[in-house]
C-alpha positions in Angstrom: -26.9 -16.2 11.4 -25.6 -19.9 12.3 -24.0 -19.4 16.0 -20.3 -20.6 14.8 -20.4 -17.5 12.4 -22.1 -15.3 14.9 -19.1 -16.4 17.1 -16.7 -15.2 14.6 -18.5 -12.0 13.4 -18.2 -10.9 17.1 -14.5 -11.9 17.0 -14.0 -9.5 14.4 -15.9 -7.2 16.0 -13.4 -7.0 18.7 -10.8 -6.7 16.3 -12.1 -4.0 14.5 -13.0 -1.8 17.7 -9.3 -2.4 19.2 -7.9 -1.7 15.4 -9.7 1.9 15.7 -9.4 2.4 19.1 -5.4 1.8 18.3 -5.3 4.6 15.7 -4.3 2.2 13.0 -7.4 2.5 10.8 -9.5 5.4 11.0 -13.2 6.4 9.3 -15.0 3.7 7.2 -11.5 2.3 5.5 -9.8 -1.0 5.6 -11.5 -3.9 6.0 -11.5 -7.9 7.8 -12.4 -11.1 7.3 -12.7 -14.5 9.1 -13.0 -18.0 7.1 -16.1 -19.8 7.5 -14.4 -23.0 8.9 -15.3 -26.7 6.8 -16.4 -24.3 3.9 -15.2 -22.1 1.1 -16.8 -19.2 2.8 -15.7 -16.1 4.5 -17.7 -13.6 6.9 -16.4 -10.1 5.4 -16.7 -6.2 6.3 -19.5 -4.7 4.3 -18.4 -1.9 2.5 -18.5 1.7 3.4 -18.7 0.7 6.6 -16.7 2.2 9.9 -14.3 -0.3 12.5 -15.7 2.2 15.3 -19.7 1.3 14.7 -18.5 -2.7 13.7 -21.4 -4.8 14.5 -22.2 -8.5 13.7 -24.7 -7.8 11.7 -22.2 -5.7 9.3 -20.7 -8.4 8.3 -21.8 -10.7 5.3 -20.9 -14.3 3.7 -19.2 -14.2 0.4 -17.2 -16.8 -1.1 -13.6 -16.9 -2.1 -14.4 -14.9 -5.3 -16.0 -12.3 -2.8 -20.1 -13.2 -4.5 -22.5 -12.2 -1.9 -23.6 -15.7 -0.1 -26.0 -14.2 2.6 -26.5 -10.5 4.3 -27.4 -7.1 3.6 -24.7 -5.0 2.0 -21.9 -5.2 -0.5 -18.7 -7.3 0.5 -15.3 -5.1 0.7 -13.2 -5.0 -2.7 -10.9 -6.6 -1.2 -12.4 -9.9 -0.5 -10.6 -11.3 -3.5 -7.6 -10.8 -2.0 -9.2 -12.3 1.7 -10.4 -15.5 -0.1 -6.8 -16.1 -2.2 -4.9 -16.2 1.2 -7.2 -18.1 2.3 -6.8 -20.7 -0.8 -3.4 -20.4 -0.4 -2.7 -20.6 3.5 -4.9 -23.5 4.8 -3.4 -22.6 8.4 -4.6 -18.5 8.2 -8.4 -18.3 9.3 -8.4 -14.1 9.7 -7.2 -11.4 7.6 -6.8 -7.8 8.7 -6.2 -5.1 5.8 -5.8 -1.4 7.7 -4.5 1.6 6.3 -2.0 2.8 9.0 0.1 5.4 8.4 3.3 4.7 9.5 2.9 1.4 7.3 2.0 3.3 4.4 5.0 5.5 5.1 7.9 2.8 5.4 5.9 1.3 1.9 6.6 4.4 -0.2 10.4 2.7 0.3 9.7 -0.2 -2.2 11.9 -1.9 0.6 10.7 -5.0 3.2 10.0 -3.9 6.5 12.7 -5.1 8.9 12.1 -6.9 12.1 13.8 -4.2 14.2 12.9 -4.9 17.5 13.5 -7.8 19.6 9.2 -8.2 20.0 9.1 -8.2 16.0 11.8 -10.8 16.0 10.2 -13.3 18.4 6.4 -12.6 16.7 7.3 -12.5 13.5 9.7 -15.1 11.2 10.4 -12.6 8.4 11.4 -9.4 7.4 7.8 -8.3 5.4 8.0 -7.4 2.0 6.3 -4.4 0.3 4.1 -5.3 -3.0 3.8 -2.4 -5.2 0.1 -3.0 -6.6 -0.7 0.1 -8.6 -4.3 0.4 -7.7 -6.8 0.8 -4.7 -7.5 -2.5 -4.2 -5.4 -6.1 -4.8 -7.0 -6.9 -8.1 -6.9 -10.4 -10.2 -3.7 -9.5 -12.3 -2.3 -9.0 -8.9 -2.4 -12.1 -7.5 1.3 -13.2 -8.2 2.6 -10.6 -6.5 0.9 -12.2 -3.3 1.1 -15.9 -4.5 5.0 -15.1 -5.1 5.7 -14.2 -1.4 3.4 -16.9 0.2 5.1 -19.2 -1.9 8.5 -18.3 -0.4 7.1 -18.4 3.1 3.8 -19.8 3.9 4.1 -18.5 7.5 4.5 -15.0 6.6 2.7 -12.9 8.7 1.6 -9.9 6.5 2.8 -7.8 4.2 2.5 -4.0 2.9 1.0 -2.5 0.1 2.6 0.6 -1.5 0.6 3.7 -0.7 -1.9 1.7 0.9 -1.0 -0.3 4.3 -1.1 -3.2 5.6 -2.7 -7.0 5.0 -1.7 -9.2 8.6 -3.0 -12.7 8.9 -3.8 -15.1 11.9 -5.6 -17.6 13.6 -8.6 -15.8 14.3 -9.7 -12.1 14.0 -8.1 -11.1 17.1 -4.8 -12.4 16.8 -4.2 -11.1 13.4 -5.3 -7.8 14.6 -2.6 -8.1 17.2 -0.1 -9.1 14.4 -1.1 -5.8 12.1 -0.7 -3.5 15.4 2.6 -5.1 15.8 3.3 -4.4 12.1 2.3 -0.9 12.4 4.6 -0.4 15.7 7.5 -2.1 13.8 7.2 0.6 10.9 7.1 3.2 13.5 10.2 2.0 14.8 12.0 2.2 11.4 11.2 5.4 10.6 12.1 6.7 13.9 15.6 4.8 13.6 16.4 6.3 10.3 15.6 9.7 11.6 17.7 8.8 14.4 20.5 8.1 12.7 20.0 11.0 10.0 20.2 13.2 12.5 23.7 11.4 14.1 22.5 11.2 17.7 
């Protein structure tokens, strides 16, 4: 492994740990990527594999149609949707897809998440909107959904996917993690509002 990649692999292996440690993806679900940068290559999460026991070596090269480029293991099915943000968003170099609960909650809504905190207001420059993909995984005849809401706003942070989670976006591994924490926590905070006010206190 090249040391640039090995750089990033052990970016998103910080990522992944903090993403576990944080309760927002839990057993061998979810997956991450980083872009390769110069190239139209990615370093993504094998499948099957766990964010708790992320090493560099589980990561492999694929390219934007998720083939296997180089490493043992398969690429996640979702590195079709990794490598069309990264097509699409020049500026986005990590991608974090986690299966948190209190996303997958607010998504069973239909509705966009609302920036309902003052933090989510300053991170974040949109309310995030919730794709209603009806399968596991973002597939080809999916794409735009996601096309559709990056065209709107090229900035947007993330989105959710109905009865699935989230997808957050940065500049590197670490800070999109950060943005799909801050996702989760904003979802959180909805559902706690509405309950709230439900209950008239």
């Amino acid at each position: 492994m090249a040391e640039d990649v090995k750089k990033i692999a052990e970016e998103l292996v910080i990522a992944c740990k903090r993403a576990y440690t944080r309760g927002i993806q839990t057993g061998s679900g979810g997956n991450v990527s980083a872009r390769i940068l110069g190239k139209d290559l990615m370093l993504v999460k094998a499948s099957g594999s766990s964010f708790a026991d992320s090493t560099p070596e589980g990561f492999v090269i694929t390219d934007f149609d998720g083939n296997l480029v180089e490493g043992d293991g398969k690429p996640t099915r979702e590195a079709l949707l990794h490598g069309l943000i990264y097509r699409m968003c020049p500026d986005v170099n990590a991608v974090v897809h986690t299966h948190s609960p209190y996303s997958i909650a607010w998504a069973v809504t239909g509705k966009a998440l609302p920036r309902n905190t003052w933090h989510s207001r300053l991170k974040m420059n949109a309310d995030l909107p919730t794709l209603d993909v009806k399968a596991a995984m973002v597939r080809r005849e999916d794409f735009p959904l996601v096309e559709e809401i990056y065209k709107e706003n090229p900035d947007l942070p993330g989105f959710l996917l109905k009865d699935h989670g989230l997808v957050a976006v940065g500049k590197d591994a670490i800070a999109a993690e950060h943005t799909a924490e801050l996702i989760e926590e904003t979802a959180q905070v909805a559902i706690l509002k509405a309950a709230v006010l439900k209950l008239g206190l």
